[in-house]
PAMAR-919428 format. One line per field, with one value per residue (C-alpha): residue number from 1; x, y negated, z negated; chain. Coordinates in steps of 0.25 Angstrom, whole numbers, plus 5000, padded with zeros to 4 digits. Layout:
N
num <- NUM,...
c1 <- X,...
c2 <- Y,...
c3 <- Z,...
cadena <- A,...
***
This chain:
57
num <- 1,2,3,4,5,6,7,8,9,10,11,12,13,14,15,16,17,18,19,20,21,22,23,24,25,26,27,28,29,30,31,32,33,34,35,36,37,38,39,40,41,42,43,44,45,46,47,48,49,50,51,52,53,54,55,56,57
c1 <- 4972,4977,4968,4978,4974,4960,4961,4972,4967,4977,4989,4996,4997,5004,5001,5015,5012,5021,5012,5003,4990,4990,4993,4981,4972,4977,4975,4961,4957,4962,4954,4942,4945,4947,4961,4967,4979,4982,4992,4996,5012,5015,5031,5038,5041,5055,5056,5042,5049,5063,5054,5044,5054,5050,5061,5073,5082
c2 <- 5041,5040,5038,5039,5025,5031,5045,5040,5028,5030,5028,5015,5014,5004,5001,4996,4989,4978,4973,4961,4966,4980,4974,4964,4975,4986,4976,4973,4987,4989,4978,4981,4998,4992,5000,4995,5003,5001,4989,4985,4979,4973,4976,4985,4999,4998,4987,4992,5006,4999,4988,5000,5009,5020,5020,5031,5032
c3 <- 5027,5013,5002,4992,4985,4984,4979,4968,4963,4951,4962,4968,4982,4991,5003,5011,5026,5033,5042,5035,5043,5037,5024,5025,5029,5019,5008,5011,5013,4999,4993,5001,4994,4981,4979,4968,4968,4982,4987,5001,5001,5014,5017,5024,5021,5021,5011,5004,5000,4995,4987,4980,4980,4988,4998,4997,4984
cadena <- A,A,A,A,A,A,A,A,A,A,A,A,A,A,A,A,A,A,A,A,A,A,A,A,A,A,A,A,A,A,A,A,A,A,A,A,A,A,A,A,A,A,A,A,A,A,A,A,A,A,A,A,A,A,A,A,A
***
């Protein structure tokens, strides 16, 4: 388990699922934690990395 979000509050994290389901689920266990820098992007991987810019240069 990674508790990255936890540990290093100072740090942004995102959260990339493509199924609505997980989403919905991660989401609230987020609000239900109160993790403010934590958010949940539903999309796929392949077009999540391109669109933040995390795929290969």
């Amino acid at each position: 388990m990674n508790l990255t979000a936890v540990t290093e509050a100072s740090w942004k994290v995102t959260l990339l699922e493509s199924i609505n389901k997980r989403c919905v689920f991660l989401e609230h266990a987020v609000s239900l934690t109160g993790l403010s820098n934590v958010q949940v992007i539903r999309e796929r991987a392949e077009v999540g990395f391109l669109t933040f810019g995390l795929g290969n240069s």
